[in-house]
DSSP file (Angstrom, degrees, kcal/mol; ACC not computed):
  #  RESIDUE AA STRUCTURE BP1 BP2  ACC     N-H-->O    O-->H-N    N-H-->O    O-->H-N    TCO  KAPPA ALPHA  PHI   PSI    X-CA   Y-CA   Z-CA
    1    1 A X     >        0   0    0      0, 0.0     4,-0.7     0, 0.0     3,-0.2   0.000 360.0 360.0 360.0  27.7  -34.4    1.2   11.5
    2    2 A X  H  >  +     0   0    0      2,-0.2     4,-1.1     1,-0.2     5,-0.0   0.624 360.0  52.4 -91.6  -8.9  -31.8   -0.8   13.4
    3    3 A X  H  > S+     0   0    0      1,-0.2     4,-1.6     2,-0.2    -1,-0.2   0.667 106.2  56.0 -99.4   9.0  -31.9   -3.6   10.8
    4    4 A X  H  > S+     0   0    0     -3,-0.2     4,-1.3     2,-0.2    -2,-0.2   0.621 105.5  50.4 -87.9 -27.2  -31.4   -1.0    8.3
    5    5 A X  H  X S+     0   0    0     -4,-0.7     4,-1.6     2,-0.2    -2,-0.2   0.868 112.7  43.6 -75.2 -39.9  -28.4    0.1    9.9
    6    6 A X  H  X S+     0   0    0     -4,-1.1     4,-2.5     2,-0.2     5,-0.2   0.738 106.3  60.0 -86.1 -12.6  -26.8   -3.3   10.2
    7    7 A X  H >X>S+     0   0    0     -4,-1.6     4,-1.6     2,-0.2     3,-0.8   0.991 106.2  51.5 -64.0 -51.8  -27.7   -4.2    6.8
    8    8 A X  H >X5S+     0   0    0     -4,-1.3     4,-2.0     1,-0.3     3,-0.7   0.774 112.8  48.0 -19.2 -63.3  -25.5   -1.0    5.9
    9    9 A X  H 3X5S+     0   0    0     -4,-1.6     4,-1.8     1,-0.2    -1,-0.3   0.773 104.3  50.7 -42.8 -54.3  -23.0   -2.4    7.7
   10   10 A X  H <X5S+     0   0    0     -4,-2.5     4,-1.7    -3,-0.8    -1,-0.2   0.565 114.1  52.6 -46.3 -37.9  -23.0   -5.8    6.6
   11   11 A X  H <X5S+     0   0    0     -4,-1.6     4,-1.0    -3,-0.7    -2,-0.2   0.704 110.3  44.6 -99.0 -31.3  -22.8   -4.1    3.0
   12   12 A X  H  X<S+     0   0    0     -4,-2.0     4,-4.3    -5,-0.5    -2,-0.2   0.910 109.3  53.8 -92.7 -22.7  -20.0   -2.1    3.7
   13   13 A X  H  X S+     0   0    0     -4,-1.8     4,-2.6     2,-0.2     5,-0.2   0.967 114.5  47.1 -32.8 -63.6  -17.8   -5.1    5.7
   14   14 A X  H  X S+     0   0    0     -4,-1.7     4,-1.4     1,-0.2    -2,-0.2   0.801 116.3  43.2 -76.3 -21.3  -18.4   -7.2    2.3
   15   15 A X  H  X S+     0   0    0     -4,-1.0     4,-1.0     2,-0.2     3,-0.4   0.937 110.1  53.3 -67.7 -65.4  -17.3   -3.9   -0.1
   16   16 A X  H >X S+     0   0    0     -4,-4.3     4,-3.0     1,-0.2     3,-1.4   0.942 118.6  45.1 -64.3 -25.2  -14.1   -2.9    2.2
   17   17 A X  H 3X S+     0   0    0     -4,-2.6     4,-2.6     1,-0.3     5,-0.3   0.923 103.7  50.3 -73.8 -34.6  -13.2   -6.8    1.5
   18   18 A X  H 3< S+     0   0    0     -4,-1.4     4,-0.4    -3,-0.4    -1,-0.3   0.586 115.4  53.7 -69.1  -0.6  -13.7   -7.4   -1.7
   19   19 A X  H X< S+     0   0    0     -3,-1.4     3,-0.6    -4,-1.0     4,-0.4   0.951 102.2  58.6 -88.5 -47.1  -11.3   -4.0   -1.8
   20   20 A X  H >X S+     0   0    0     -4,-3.0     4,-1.6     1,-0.3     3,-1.5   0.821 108.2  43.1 -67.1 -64.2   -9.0   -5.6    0.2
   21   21 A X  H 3X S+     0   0    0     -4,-2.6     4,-1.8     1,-0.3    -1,-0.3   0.801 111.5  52.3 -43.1 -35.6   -8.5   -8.5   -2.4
   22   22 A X  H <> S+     0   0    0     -3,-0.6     4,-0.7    -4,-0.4    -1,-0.3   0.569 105.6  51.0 -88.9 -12.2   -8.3   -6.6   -5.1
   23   23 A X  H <> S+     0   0    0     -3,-1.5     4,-0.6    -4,-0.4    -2,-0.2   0.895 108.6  61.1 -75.5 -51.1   -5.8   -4.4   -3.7
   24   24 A X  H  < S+     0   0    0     -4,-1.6    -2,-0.2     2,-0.2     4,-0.2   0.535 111.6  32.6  -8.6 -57.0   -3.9   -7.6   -3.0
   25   25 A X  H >X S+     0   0    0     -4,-1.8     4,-2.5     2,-0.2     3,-1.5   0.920 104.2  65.0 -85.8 -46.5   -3.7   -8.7   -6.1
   26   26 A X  H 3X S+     0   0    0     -4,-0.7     4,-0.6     1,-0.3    -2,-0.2   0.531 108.8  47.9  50.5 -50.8   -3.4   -5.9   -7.5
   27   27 A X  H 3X S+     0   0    0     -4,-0.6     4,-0.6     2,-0.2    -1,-0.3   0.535 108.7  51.0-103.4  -4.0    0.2   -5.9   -5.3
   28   28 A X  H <> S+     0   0    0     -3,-1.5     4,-1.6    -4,-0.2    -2,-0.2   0.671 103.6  59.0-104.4 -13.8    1.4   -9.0   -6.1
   29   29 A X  H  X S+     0   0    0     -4,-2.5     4,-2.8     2,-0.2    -3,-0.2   0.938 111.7  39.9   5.9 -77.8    1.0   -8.5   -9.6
   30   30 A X  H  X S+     0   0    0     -4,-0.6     4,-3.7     2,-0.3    -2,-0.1   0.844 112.9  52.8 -67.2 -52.7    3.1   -5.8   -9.5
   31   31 A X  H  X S+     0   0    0     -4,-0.6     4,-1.0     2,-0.2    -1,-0.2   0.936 114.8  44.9 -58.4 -53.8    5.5   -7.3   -7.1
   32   32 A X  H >X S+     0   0    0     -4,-1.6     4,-1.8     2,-0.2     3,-0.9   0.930 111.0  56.2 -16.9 -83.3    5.6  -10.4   -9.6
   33   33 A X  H >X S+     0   0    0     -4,-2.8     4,-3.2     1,-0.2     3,-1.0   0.846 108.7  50.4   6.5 -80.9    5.9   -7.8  -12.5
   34   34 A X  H 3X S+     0   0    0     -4,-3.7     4,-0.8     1,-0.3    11,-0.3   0.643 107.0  45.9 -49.2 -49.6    8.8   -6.5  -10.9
   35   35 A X  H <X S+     0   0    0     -4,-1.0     4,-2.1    -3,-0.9    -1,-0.3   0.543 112.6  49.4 -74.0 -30.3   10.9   -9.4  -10.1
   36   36 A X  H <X S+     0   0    0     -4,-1.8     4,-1.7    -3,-1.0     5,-0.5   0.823 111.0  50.6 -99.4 -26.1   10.6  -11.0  -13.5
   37   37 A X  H  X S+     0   0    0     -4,-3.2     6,-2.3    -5,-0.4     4,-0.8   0.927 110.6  50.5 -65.0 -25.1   11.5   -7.6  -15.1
   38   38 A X  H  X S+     0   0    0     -4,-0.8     4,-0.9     4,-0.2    -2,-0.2   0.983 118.9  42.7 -55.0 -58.8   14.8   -7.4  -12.5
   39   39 A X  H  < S+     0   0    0     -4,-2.1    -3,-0.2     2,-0.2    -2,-0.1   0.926 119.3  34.9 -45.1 -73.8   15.7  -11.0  -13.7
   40   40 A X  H  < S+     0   0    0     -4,-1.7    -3,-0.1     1,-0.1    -2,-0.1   0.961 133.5  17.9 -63.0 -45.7   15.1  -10.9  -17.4
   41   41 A X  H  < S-     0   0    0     -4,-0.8    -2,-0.2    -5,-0.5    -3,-0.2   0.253  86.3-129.4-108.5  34.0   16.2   -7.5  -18.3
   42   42 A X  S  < S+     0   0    0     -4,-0.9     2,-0.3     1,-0.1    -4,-0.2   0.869  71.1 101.9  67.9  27.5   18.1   -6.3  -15.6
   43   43 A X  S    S-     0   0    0     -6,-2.3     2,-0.7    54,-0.0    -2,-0.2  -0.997  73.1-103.0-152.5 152.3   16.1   -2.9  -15.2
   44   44 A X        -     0   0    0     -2,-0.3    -9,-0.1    48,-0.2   -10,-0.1  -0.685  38.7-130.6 -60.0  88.4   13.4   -1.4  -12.9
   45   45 A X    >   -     0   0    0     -2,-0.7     3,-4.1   -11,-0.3     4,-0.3  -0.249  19.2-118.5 -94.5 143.6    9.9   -1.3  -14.4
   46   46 A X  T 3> S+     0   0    0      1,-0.2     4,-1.1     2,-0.2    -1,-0.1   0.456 114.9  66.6 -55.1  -6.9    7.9    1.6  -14.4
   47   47 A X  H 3> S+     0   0    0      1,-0.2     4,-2.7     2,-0.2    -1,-0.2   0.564  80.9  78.3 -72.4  -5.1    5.4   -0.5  -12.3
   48   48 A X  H <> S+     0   0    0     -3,-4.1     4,-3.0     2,-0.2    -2,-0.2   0.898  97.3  41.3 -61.7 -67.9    8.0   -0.5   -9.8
   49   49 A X  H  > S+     0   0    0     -4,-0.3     4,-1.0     2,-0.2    -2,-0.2   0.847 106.3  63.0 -61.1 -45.4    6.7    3.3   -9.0
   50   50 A X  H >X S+     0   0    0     -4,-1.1     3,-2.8     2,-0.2     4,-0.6   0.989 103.6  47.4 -26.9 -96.9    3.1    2.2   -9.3
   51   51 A X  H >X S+     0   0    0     -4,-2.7     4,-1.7     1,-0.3     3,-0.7   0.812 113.5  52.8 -30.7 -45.8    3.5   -0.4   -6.1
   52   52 A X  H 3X S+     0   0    0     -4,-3.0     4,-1.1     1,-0.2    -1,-0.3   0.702 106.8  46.2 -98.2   9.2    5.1    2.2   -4.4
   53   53 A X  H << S+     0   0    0     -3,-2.8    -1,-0.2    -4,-1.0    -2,-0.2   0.527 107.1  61.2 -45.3 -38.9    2.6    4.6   -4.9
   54   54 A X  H XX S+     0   0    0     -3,-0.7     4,-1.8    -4,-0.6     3,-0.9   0.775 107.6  39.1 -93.4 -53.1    0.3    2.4   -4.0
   55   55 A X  H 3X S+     0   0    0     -4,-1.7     4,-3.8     1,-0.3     5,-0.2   0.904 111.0  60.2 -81.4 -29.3    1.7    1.8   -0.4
   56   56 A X  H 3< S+     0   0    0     -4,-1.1     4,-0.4     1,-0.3    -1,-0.3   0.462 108.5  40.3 -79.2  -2.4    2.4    5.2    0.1
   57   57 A X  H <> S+     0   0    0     -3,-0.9     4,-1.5    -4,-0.1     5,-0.3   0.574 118.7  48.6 -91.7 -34.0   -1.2    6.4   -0.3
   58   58 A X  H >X S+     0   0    0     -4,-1.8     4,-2.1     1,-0.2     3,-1.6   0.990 114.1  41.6 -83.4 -49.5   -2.5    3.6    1.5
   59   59 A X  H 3X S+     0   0    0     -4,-3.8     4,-2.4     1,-0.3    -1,-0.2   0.890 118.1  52.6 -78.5 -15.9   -0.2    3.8    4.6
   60   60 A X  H 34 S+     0   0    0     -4,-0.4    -1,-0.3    -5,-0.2    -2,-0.2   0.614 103.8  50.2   4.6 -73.7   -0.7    7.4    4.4
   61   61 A X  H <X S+     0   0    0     -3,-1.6     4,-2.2    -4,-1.5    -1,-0.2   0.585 111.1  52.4 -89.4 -29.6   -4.3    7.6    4.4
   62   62 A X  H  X S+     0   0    0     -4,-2.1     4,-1.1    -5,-0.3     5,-0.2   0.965 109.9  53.6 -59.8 -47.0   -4.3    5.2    7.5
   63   63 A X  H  X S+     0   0    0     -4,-2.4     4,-0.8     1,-0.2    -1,-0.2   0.587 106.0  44.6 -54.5 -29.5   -2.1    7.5    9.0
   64   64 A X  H  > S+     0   0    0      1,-0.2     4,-1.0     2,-0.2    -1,-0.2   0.708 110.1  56.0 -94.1 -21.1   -3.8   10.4    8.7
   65   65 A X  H  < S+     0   0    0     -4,-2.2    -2,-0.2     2,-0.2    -1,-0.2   0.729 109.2  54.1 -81.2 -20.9   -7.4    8.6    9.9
   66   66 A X  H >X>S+     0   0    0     -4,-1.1     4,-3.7     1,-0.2     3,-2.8   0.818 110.4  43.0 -48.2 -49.8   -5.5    7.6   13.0
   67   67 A X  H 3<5S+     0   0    0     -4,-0.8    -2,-0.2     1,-0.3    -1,-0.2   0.749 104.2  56.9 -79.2  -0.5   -4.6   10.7   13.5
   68   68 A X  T 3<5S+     0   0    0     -4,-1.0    -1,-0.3     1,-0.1    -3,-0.1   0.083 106.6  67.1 -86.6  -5.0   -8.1   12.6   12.8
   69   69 A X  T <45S-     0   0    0     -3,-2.8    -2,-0.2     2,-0.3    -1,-0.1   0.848 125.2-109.5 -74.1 -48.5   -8.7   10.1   15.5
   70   70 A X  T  <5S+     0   0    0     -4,-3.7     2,-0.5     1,-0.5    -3,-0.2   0.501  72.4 139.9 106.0  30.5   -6.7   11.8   17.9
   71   71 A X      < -     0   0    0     -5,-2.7    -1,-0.5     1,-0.2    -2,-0.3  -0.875  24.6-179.7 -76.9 128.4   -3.7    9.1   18.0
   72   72 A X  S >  S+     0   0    0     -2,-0.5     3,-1.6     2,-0.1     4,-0.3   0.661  75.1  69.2 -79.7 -27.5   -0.8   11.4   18.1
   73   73 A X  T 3> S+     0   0    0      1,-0.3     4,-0.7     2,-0.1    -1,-0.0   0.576  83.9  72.2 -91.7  -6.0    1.6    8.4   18.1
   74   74 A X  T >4 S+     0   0    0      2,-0.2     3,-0.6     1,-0.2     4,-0.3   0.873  87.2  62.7 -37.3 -48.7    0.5    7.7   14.2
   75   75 A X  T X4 S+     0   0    0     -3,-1.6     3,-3.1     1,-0.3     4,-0.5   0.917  96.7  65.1 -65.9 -46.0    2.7   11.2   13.2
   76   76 A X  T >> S+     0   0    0     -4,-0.3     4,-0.8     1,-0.3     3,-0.6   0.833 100.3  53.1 -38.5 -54.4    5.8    8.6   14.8
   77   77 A X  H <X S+     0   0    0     -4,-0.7     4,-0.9    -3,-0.6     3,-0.5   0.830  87.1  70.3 -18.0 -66.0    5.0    6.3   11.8
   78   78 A X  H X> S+     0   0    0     -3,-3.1     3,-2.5    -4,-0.3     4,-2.4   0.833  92.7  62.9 -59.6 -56.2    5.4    8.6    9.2
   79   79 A X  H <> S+     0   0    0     -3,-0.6     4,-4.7    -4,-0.5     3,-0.3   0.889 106.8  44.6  -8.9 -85.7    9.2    8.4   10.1
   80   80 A X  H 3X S+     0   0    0     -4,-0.8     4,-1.3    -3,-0.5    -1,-0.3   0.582 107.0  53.6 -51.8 -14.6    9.2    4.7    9.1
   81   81 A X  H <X S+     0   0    0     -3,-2.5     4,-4.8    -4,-0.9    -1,-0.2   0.802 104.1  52.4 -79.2 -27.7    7.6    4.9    6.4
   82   82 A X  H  X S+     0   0    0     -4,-2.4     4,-2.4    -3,-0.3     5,-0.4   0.991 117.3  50.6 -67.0 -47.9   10.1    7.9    5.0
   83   83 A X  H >X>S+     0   0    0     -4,-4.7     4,-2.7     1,-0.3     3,-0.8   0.971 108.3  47.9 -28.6 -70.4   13.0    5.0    6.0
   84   84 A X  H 3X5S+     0   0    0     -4,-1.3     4,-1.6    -5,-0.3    -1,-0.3   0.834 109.0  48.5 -75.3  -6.8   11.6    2.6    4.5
   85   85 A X  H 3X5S+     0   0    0     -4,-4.8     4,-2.0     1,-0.2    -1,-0.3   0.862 113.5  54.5 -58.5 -30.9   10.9    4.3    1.0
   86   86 A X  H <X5S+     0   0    0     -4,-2.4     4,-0.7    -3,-0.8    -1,-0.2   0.566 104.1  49.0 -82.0  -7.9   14.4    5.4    1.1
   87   87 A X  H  X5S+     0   0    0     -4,-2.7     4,-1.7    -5,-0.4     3,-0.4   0.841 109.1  52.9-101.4 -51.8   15.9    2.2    1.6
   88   88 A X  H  X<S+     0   0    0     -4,-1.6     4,-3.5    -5,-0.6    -2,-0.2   0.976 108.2  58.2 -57.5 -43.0   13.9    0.5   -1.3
   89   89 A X  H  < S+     0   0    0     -4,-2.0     4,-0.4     1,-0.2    -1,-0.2   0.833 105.5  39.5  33.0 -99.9   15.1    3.0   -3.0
   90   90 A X  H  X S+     0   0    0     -4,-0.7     4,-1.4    -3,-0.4     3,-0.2   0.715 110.8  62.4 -74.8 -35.2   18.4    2.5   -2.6
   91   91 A X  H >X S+     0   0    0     -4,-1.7     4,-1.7     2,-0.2     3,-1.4   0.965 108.9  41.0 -55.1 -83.0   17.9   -1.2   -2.9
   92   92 A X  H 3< S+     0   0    0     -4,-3.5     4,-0.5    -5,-0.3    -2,-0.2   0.516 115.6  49.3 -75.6  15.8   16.7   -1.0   -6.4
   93   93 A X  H 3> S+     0   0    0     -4,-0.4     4,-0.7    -3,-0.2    -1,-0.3   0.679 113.6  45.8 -71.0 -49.8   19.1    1.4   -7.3
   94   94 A X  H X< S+     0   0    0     -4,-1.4     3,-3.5    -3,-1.4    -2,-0.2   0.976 118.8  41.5 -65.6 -56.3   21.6   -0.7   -5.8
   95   95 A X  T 3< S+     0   0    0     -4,-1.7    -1,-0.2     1,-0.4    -2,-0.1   0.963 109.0  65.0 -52.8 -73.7   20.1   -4.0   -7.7
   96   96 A X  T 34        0   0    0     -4,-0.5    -1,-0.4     1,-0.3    -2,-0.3   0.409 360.0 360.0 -30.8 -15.4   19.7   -1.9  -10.7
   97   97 A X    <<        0   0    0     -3,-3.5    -1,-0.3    -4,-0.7    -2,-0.2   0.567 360.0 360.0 -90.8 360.0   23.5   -1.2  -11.4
């Protein structure tokens, strides 16, 4: 049953990629979205919150399967991520006045 195993494999490679694109677009969309809503009307679209939703469950989830790994040095992350949410943030606050 070993070619049954790598077909598995093989089937779950070509699934996590076709997720990977489709998350992809899926974020530059949004990012797009974003930029032309900053430009023409001058205000922060609720997709804005979306995207970052979006990164914060993904980098998240990574984090937390490192660390179910029994990487300790993952938790260190978590730091940078709280940065960098607060500083975009602040950004599109800042952009936003």
């Amino acid at each position: 049953s070993e070619s049954m195993k790598r077909m598995d494999e093989m089937e779950r490679t070509m699934s996590d990629k076709s997720l990977r694109y489709s998350w992809g677009f899926g974020v530059i969309t949004l990012v797009v979205m974003n930029i032309y809503n900053q430009i023409q009307h001058n205000q922060i679209h609720w997709s804005f919150i979306i995207l970052m939703g979006m990164m914060l469950i993904y980098r998240f989830g990574y984090i937390y399967q490192q660390y179910k790994k029994g990487d300790r040095s993952a938790l260190s992350t978590i730091f940078w991520i709280i940065l960098g949410v607060v500083l975009a943030l602040l950004i599109s606050f800042l952009i936003g006045r």
